[in-house]
C-alpha positions in Angstrom: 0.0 0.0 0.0 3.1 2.3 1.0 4.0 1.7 -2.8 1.5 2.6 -4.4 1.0 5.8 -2.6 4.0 6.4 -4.8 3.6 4.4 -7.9 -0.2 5.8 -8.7 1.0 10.2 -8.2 4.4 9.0 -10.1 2.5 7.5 -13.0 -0.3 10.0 -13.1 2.1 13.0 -13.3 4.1 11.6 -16.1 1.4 10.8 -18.4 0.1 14.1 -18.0 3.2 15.4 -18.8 3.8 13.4 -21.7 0.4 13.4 -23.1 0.3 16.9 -22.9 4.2 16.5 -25.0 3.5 13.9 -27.6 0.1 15.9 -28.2 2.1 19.2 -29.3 4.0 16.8 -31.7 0.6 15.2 -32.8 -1.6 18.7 -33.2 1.1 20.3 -35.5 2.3 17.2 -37.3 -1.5 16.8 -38.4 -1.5 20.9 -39.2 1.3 20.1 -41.0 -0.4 17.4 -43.4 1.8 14.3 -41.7 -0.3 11.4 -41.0 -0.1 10.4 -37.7 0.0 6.4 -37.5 -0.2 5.8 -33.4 -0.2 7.6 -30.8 0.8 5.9 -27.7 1.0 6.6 -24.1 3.3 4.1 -22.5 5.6 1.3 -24.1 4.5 -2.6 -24.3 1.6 -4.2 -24.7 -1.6 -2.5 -25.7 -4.1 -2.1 -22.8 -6.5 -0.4 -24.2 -6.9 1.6 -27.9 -9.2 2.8 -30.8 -8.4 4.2 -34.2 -10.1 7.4 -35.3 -11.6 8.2 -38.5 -8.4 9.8 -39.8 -6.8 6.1 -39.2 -4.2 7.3 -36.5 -4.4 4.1 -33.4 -4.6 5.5 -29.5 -3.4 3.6 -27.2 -2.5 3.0 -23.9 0.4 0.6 -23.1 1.4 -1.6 -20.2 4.4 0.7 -18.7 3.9 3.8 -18.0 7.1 5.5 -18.4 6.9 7.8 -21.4 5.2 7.7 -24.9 5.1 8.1 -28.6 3.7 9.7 -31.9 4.5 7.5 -34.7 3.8 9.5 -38.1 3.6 7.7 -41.3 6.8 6.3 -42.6 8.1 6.4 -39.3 10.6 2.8 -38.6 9.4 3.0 -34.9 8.3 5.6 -32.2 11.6 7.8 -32.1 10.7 9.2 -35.7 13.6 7.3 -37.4 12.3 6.8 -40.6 11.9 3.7 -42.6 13.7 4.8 -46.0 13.1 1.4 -47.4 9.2 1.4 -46.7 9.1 4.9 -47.8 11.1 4.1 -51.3 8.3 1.8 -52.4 5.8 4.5 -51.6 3.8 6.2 -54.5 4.3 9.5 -54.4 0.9 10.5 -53.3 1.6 8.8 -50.1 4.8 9.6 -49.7 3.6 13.5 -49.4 2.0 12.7 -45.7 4.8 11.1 -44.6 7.2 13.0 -41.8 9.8 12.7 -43.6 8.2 13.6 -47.3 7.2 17.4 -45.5 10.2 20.3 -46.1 12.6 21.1 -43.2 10.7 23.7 -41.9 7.4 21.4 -41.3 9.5 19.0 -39.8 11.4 21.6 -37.3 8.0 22.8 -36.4 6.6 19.7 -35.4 9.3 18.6 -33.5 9.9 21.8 -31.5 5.9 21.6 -30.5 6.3 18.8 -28.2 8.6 20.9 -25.8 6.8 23.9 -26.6 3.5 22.4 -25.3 4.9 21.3 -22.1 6.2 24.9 -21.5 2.7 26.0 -22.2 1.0 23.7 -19.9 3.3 25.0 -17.3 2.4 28.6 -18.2 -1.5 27.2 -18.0 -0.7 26.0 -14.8 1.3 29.1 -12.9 -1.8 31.3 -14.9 -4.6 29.6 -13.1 -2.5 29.6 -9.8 -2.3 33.3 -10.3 -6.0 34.2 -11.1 -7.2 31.7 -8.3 -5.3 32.9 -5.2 -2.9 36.2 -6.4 0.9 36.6 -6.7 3.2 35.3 -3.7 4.2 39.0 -1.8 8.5 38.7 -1.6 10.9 40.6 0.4 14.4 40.6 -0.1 13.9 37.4 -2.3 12.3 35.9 0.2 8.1 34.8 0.3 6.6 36.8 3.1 4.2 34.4 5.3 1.5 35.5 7.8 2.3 35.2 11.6 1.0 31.5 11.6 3.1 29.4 14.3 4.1 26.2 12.9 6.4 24.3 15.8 7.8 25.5 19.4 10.9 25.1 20.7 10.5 22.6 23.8 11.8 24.5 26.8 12.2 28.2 25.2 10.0 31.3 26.2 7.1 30.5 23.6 7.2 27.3 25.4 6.8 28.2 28.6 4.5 31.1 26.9 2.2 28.5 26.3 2.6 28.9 22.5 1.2 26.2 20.6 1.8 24.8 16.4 -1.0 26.3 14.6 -1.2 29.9 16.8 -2.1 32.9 14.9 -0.5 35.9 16.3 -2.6 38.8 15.4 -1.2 41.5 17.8 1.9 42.0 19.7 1.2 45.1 22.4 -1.9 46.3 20.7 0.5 47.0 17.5 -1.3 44.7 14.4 1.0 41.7 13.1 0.6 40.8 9.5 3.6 38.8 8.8 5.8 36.6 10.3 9.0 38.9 9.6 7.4 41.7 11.9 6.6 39.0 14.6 10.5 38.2 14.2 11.5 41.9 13.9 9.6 43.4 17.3 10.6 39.8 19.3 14.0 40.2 18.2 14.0 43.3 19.9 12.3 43.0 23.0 15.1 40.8 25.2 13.6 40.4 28.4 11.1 42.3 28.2 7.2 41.1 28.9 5.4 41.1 25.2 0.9 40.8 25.5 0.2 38.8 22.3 -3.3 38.5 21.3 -3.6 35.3 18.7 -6.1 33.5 17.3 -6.5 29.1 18.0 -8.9 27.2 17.0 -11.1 30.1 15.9 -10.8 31.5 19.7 -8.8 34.5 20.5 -6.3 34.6 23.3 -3.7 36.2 25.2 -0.3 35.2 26.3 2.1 36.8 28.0 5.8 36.2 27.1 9.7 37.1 27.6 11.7 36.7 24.9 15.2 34.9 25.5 18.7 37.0 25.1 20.5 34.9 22.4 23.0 35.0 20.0 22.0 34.6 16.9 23.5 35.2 13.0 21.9 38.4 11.5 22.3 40.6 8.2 25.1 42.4 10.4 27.0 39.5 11.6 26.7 37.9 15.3 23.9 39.9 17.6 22.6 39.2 20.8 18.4 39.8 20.0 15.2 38.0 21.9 13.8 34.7 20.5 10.7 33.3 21.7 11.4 29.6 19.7 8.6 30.0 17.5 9.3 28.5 13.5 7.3 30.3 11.3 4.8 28.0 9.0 5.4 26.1 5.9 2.3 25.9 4.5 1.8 27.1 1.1 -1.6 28.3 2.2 0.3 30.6 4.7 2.2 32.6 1.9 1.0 36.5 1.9 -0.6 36.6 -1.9 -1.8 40.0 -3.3 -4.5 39.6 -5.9 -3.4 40.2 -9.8 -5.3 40.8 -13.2 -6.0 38.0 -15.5 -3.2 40.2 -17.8 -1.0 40.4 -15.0 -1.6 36.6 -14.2 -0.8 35.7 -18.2 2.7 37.8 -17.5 3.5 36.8 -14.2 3.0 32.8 -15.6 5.4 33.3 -18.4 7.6 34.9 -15.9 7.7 32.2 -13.5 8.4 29.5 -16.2 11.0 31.7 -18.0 12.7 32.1 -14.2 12.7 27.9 -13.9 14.4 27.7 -17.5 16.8 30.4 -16.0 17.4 28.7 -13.3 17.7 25.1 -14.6 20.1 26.4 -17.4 22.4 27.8 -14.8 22.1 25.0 -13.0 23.8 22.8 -15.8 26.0 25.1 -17.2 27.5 25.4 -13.3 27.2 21.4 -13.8 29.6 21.5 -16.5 32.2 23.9 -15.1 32.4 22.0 -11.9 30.5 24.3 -9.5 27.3 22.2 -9.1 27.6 18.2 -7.6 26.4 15.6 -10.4 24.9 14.2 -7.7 22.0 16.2 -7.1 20.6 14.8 -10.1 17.3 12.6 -9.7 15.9 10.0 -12.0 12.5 8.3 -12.3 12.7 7.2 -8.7 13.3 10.7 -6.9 10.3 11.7 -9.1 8.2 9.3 -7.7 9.5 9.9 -4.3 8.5 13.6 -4.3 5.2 12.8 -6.4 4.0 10.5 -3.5 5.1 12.7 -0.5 3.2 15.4 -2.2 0.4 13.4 -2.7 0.3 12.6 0.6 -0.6 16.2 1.6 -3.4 16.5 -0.7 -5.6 15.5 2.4 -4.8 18.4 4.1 -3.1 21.1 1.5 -5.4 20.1 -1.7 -4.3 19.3 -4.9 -2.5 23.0 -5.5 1.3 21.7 -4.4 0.3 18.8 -7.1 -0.4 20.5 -10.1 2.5 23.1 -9.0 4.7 20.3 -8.7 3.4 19.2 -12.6 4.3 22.4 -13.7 8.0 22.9 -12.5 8.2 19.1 -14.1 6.8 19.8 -17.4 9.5 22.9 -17.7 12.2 20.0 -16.8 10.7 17.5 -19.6 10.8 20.4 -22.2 14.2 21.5 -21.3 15.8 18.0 -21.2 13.8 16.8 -24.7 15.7 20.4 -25.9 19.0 19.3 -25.6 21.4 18.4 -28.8 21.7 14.9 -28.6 20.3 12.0 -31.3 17.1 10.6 -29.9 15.8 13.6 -28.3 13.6 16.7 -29.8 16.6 18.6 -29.6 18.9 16.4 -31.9 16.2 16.0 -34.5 16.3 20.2 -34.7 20.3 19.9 -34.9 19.8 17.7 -37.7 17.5 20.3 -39.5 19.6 23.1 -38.9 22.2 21.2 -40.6 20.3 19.9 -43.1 18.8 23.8 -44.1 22.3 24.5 -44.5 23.8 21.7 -46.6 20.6 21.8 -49.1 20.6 18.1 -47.8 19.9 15.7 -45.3 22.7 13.5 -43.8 22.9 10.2 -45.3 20.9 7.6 -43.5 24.1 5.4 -42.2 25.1 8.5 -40.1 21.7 9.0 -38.8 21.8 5.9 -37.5 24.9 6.0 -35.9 24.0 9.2 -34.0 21.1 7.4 -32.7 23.0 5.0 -31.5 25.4 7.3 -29.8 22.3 9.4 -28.3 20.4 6.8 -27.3 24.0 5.2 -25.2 23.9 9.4 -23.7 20.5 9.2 -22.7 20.6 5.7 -21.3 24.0 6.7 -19.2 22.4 9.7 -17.5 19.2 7.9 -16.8 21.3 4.9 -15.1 23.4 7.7 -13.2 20.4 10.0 -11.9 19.0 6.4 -10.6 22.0 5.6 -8.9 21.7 8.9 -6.8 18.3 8.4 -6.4 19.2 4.7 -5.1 22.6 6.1 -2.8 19.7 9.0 -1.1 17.4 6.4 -0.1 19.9 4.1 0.6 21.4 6.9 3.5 18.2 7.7 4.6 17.5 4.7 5.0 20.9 4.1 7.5 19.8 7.0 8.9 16.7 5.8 9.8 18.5 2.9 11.2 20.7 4.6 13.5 
């Protein structure tokens, strides 16, 4: 049961994700003229499928771990094509075939399957944005209302009678909207009795507390300031939002999934140079990890951190399917480029051996990011142990 609380969010997410992928590559291939011979959803065995009346075959296969669009004259799902079957093809068929369109057809229905994942993710942060307002930051960092989340055993918000879940509203009769200006007026209020009024369980109260004289590392180095022991809450649903337009929603979304392409791209190139650790790389198992520890707040969170969680993916999958090696969306585009500027394709021999090569990258990285996925749970679980 503890695995499938895991397996089910895992598998869900991804075939969103790549639905939502293959989909782009199916929409445009079709507004491109290409007939579209299957599209699948999984690998393996057919579970379930139906052929529409333009003859392409739906399915859904017995492992879940990715999918395909396989256009006409198309040797398998990876859009190598079949140059014998497509020889022997009259001519009139040979026009709906992938690789019977010109370059620029071709580029363009590539380049829509990671374009629709970075769509869905703008979708996503766009609906976030209209439904509950833009996050409210200060000094790059999310302000959060004054909600209590844990107490320090044995400090004064202990002895305070401070309890996980508190509200503070007032602090001396002076109004407390944040949890940075409960920080700021505790900090400096060292032995000194504070009144705070806060709301638990729907029922105000009072408490009296006397912040402790600690030191503690500030802005401007070591300072002794008061601490009550409070942690502030990690709640998403504790986040200070202001409300935005449906304009500004449309421009914040683009925003925020421009800022994760940003930040993933630096994230490699430091990879690269040596500044970031390989290992922080996660495969299909630190997916499903996070998938089913997300999913097991949805009791008591909702399904927001979910399809938040989709989003930030979806922006991965586009990215990764963007990079220049043979197999992925990426090296299909290199391939164009260099065929727009040659006047010709490469021959079909070399093709084949840059498949090979990509598919021996792709495999590599997807055996490393599962061995770090493996080593984590592997020391947590020693952890655990000890």
């Amino acid at each position: 049961m503890n695995l499938l609380i895991y397996i089910v969010p895992f598998v869900i997410v991804l075939s969103i994700i790549v639905f939502v992928h293959e989909y782009g590559h199916f929409i445009v291939g079709r507004l491109c003229g290409i007939k579209v011979d299957a599209f699948s959803l999984g690998f393996g065995p057919e579970l379930f499928a139906f052929d529409d009346r333009k003859g392409t075959r739906w399915r859904i296969a017995a492992i879940p771990l990715g999918g395909y669009v396989k256009f006409h004259g198309d040797a398998n799902g990876a859009s190598m094509s079949d140059a014998e079957a497509i020889a022997t093809m009259p001519a009139e068929e040979r026009s709906v075939t992938f690789f019977g369109q010109p370059v620029w057809k071709r580029a363009a229905t590539v380049f829509a399957g990671p374009a629709f994942n970075f769509l869905l993710a703008i979708a996503i942060f766009f609906g976030l944005f209209v439904a509950f307002g833009q996050p409210v930051f200060v000094d790059g960092e999310p302000v959060l209302t004054p909600r209590i989340s844990a107490v320090d055993p044995g400090r004064a918000g202990a002895r305070g009678g401070f309890l996980p879940g508190d509200l503070v509203q007032s602090i001396d009769g002076q109004a407390i909207d944040s949890f940075a200006k409960l920080q700021q007026i505790v900090s400096g209020s060292a032995g000194r009795d504070l009144h705070i009024q806060l709301l638990r369980d729907g029922q105000e109260k009072t408490l009296t507390a006397t912040p402790d004289l600690v030191e503690a590392d500030t802005p401007k180095g070591k300072m002794k300031i008061g601490r009550l022991g409070l942690k502030s809450s990690e709640d998403f649903r504790d986040l200070v939002l202001r409300p935005c337009s449906v304009p500004e929603a449309l421009l914040l979304a683009v925003d925020e999934t421009w800022s994760i392409v940003e930040k993933t791209g630096r994230f490699f190139g430091a990879l690269l140079s040596g500044h970031e650790n390989a290992s922080q790389l996660s495969g299909p198992i630190g997916i499903a990890q996070a998938s089913g520890q997300i999913a097991k707040k949805i009791p008591k969170l909702g399904v927001w951190p979910m399809i938040n969680w989709i989003a930030l993916l979806s922006v991965s999958v586009g990215l990764l399917n963007l990079m220049p090696v043979p197999l992925l969306d990426g090296g299909h585009l290199m391939f164009f480029v260099i065929e727009a500027l040659r006047g010709r394709a490469l021959n079909q021999r070399v093709q084949e051996y840059a498949f090979r090569v990509g598919l021996a990258m792709v495999g590599s990285l997807m055996l490393f990011a599962t061995y770090n996925d493996l080593a984590r749970s592997l020391r947590r679980l020693v952890g655990a142990g000890s």
